[in-house]
N, C-alpha and C positions, 0 to 999 in steps of 0.2 A: 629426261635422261637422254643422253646422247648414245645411238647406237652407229656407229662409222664403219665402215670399208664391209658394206652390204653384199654379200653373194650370193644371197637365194631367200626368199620369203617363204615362209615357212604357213604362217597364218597371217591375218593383219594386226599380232601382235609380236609373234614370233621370227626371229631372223639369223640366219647364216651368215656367219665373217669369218673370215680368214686372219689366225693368230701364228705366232711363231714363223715370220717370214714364211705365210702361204703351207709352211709343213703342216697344219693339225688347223681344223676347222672348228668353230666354237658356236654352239645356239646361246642366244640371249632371249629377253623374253621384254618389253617392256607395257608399262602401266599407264606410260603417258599415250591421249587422244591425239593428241598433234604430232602429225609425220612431215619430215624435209621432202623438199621436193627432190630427192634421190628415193629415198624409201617409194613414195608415190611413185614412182617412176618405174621399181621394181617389184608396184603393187601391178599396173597395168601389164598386160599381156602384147599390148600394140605398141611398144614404145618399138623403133628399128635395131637388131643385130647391128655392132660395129662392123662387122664382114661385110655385110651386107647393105647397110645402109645407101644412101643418096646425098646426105646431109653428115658429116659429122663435125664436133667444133671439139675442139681439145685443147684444153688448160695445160700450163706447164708449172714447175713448181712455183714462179714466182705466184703465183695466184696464194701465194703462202700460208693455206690449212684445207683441210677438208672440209670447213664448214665453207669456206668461199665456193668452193667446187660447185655445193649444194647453193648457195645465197647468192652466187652470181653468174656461175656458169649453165648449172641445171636448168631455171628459169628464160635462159635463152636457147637452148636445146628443145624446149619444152617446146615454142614457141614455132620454133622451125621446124620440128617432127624429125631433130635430130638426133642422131645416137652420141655420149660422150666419149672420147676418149683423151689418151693421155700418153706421155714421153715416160720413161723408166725412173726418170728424178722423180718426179710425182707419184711415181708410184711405191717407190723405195720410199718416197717420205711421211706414206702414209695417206697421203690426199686423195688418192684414187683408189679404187680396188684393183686386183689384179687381171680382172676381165678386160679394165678399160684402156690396156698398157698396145699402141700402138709401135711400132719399130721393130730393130734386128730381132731381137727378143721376146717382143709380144706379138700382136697380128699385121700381119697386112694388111691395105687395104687402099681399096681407088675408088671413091666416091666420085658423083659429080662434083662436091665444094667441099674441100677443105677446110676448115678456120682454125687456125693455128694461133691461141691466145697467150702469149705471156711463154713460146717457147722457145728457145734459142738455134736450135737449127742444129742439133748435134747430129752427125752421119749416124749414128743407129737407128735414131728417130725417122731420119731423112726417108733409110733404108724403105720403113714399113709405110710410108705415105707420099713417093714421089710419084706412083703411076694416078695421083689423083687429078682429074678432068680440070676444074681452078683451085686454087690454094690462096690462101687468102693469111695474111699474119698480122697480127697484130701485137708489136712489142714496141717497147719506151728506147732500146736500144739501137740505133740506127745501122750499129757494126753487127747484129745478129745474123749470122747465118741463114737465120730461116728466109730475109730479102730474098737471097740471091736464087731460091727455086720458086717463091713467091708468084703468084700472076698477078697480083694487087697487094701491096702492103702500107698500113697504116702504122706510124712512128707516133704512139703517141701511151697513155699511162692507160692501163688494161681497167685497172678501177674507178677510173672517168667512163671509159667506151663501152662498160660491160651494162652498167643501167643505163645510160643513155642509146644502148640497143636494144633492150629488150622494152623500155620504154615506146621507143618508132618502132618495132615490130608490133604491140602493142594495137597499132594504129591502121595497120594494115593485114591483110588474109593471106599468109603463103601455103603456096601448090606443091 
């Protein structure tokens, strides 16, 4: 059974989400053994605060469901001992939780590396993630906004780059 938009682990069966655009919170319970690498994520106690982090990478809606969140953004996150987050499309669309919502609207925040995956660069978003140290984008779109406060940006399809990143990280030890 699929449990999505994860806000508090309850037991390692039991789980917190957020129902009714974020007004009223729901427990679930499920009976399946096999957790997404989000739930794992929200089982561990060390994964990094988005506030706080050094690392975060954040998916934008094109990343198009929340199980991608978890099957190709989470796994690279996992990887780099980064915290996820996300632009307010993602979040409104259901892909993210509302923890993970960076911009005007959700949190700030200025990490050493930014990875901004599959986001377009809208000024609210910009708002909550320009004081970050490098920024890094990666989108298919070359007229993205996000280039333009970029310090490195790759043009190219986020679901080619996303396993053939955590593939090469894979291969190496990051600090």
């Amino acid at each position: 059974m699929q449990v999505s938009d994860v806000i508090k682990v309850v037991s390692p069966d039991i789980f917190e989400r957020p129902i009714y655009a974020g007004n009223a919170i729901q427990t679930v319970q499920t009976t399946d053994a096999i957790l997404g690498s989000c739930a794992k994520r929200l089982l561990r106690v060390a994964d990094p605060k988005l506030t706080t982090a050094r690392i975060i990478i954040s998916g934008g809606r094109s990343l198009g469901s929340a199980e991608n969140f978890t099957q190709l953004l989470a796994p690279v996150a996992d990887q780099l001992g980064a915290a996820i987050g996300a632009p307010r499309a993602a979040v409104d669309a259901g892909y993210a939780p509302n923890d993970w919502q960076v911009g005007q609207t959700g949190k700030v925040v200025a990490p050493d590396l930014y990875i901004a995956v599959g986001i377009s660069g809208a000024i609210q978003h910009l708002a909550g993630m320009k004081d970050s140290k490098v920024i890094v984008a990666i989108n298919k779109d070359l007229d993205a906004p996000i280039f333009q406060v970029a310090d490195y940006g790759l043009a190219a399809d986020l679901f080619e780059v996303l396993p053939h990143l955590q593939q090469q990280l894979a291969t190496v030890a990051v600090v």
